[in-house]
DOBA-480017 format. One record per residue (C-alpha): residue number from 0; residue in one letter; y, x, z. Coordinates in steps of 0.25 Angstrom, whole numbers, padded with zeros to 4 digits, always signed. Layout:
REM residues N
R,NUM,A,Y,X,Z
...
REM end
This chain:
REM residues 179
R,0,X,-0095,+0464,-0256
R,1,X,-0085,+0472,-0254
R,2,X,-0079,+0475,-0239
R,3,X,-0069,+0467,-0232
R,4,X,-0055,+0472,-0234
R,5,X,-0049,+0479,-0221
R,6,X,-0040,+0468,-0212
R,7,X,-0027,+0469,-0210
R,8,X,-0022,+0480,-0197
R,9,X,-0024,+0473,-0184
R,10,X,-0033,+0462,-0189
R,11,X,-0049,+0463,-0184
R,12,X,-0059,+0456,-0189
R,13,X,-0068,+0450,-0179
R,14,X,-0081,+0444,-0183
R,15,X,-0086,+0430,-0180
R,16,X,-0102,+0433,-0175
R,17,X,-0111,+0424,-0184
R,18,X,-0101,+0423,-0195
R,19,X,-0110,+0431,-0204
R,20,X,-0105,+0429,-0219
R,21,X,-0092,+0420,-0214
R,22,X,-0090,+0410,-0206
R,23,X,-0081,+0397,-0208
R,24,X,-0068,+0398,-0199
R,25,X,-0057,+0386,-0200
R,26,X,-0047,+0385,-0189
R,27,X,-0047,+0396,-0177
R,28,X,-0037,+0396,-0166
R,29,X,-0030,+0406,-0156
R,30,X,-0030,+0403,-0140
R,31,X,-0017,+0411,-0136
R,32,X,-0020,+0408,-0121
R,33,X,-0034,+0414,-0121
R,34,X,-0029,+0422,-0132
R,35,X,-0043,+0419,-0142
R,36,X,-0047,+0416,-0155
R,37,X,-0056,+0402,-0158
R,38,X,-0064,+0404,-0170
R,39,X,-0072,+0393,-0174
R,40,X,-0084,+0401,-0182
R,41,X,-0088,+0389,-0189
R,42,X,-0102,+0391,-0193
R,43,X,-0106,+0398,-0184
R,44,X,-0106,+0389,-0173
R,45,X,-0096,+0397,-0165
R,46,X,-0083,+0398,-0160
R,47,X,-0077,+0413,-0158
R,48,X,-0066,+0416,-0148
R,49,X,-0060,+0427,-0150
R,50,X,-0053,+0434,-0138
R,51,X,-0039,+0438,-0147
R,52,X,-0036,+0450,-0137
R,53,X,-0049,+0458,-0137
R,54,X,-0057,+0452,-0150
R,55,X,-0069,+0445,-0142
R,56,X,-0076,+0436,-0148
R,57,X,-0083,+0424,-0139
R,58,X,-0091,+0414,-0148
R,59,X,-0092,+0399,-0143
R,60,X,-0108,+0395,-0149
R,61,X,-0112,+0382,-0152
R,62,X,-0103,+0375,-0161
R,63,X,-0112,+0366,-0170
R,64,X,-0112,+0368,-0185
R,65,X,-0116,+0360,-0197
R,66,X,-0118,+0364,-0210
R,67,X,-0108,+0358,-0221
R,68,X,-0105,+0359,-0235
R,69,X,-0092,+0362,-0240
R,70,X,-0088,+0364,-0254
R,71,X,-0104,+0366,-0257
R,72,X,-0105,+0377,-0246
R,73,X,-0111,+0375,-0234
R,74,X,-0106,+0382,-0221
R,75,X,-0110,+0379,-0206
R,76,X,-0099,+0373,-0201
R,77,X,-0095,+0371,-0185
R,78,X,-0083,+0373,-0177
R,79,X,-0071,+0379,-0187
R,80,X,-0058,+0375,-0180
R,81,X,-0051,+0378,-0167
R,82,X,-0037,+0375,-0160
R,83,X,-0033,+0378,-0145
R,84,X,-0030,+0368,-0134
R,85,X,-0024,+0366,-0120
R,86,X,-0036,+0377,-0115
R,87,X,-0047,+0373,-0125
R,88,X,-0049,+0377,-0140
R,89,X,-0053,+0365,-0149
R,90,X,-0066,+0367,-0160
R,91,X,-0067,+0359,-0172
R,92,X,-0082,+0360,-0175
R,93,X,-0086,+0357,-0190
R,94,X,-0102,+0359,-0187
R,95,X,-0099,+0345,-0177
R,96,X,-0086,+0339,-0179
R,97,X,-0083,+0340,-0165
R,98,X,-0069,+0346,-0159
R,99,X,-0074,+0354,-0147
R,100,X,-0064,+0360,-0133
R,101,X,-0067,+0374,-0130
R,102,X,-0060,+0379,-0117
R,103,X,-0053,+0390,-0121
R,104,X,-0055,+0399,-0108
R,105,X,-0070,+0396,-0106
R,106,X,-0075,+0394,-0121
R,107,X,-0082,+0383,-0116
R,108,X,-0085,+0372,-0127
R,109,X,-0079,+0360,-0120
R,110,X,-0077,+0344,-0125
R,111,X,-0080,+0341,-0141
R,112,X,-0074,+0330,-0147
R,113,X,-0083,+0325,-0161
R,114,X,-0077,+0320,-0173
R,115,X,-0081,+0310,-0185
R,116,X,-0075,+0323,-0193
R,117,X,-0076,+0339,-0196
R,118,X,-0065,+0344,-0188
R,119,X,-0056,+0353,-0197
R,120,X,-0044,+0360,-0189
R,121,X,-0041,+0357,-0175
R,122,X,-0025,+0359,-0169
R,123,X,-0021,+0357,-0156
R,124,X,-0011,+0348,-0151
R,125,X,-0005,+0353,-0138
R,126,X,+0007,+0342,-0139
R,127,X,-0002,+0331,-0138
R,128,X,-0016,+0337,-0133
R,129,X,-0023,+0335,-0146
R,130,X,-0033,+0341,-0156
R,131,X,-0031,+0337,-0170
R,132,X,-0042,+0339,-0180
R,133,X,-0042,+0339,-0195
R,134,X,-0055,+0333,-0203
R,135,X,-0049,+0335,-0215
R,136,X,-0061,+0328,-0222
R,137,X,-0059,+0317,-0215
R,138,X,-0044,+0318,-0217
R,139,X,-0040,+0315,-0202
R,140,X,-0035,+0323,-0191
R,141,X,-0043,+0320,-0178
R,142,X,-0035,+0320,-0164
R,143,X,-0043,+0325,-0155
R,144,X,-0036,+0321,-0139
R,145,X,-0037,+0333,-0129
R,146,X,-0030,+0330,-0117
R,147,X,-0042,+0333,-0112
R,148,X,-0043,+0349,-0119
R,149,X,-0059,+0349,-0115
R,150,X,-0061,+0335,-0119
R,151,X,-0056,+0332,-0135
R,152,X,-0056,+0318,-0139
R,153,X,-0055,+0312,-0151
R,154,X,-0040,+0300,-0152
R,155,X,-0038,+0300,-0168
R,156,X,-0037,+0304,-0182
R,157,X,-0026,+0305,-0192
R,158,X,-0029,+0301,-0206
R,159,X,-0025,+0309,-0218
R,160,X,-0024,+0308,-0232
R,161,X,-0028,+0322,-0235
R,162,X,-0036,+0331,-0226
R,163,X,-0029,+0338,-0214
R,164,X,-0034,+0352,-0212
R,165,X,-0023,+0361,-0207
R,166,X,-0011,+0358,-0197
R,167,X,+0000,+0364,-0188
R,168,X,+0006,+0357,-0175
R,169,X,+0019,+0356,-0169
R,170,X,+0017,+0353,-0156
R,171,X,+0031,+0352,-0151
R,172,X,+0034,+0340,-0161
R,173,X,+0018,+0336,-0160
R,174,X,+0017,+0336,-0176
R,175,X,+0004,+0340,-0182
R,176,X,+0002,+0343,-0197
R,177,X,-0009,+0344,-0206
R,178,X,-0008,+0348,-0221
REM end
């Protein structure tokens, strides 16, 4: 196979540890108050936090995983999506349909909240201190209550006809949209 081309000036590649031959990455997110970087490593059973300033990168272990089949390839699947909270960073975690709280300081694995449904995309919702999830295969959007940042609780889903996967928020007018 031929060599991968050179990147871009400024742009350095940082490899994920145990992501030998790829690894499945969906949603990532950018902490600006502790200025890191949440890589949900998918298959791996890893989430890697990478400290934007100097490069570090600190792995959170045991995430489960489960194998799936998609499209007639299986892959492990486990945690894949990420967004940031009032002090905690939410994981979406395919291997066990569960969205977990991480405190974003510490990196310490906090409250998890299980769902009927593989999460897809997490977002935050500052304006009303929710997480909303989309399980596309389910098409539904979870609402996930956390008041409580350590402590996600499940209050409700949104049926769809289609299957809600990406989304932007305006939280000054409290919309949220979905494709």
């Amino acid at each position: 196979s031929e060599p991968p081309a050179p990147l871009a000036p400024g742009v350095k590649a940082i490899a994920l540890p145990g992501a030998e031959g790829g690894v499945f990455l969906d949603y990532l997110a950018y902490d600006a108050s502790q200025h890191r970087v949440w890589v949900p490593a998918s298959g791996t059973g890893r989430v890697d936090v990478i400290d934007a300033r100097t490069g570090t990168l600190t792995p959170i272990d045991g995430w489960p995983t489960k194998e799936i089949e998609r499209h007639g390839q299986k892959r492990a699947m486990g945690p894949t999506a990420a967004t940031v909270g009032n002090g905690v960073v939410y994981i979406g975690n395919r291997g066990d349909s569960t969205v977990c709280a991480v405190d974003a300081k510490t990196l310490a694995k906090k409250g998890c909240v299980g769902l009927d449904s593989t999460p897809d995309g997490l977002q935050y919702v500052a304006a009303t201190h929710e997480v909303w999830v989309t399980t596309p295969r389910d098409k539904q959007i979870r609402i996930l209550d956390v008041r409580k940042p350590r402590e996600p609780k499940a209050v409700g889903k949104i049926d769809f006809d289609g299957e809600p996967e990406g989304f932007a928020v305006d939280n000054k007018r409290k919309v949220f949209f979905t494709n």
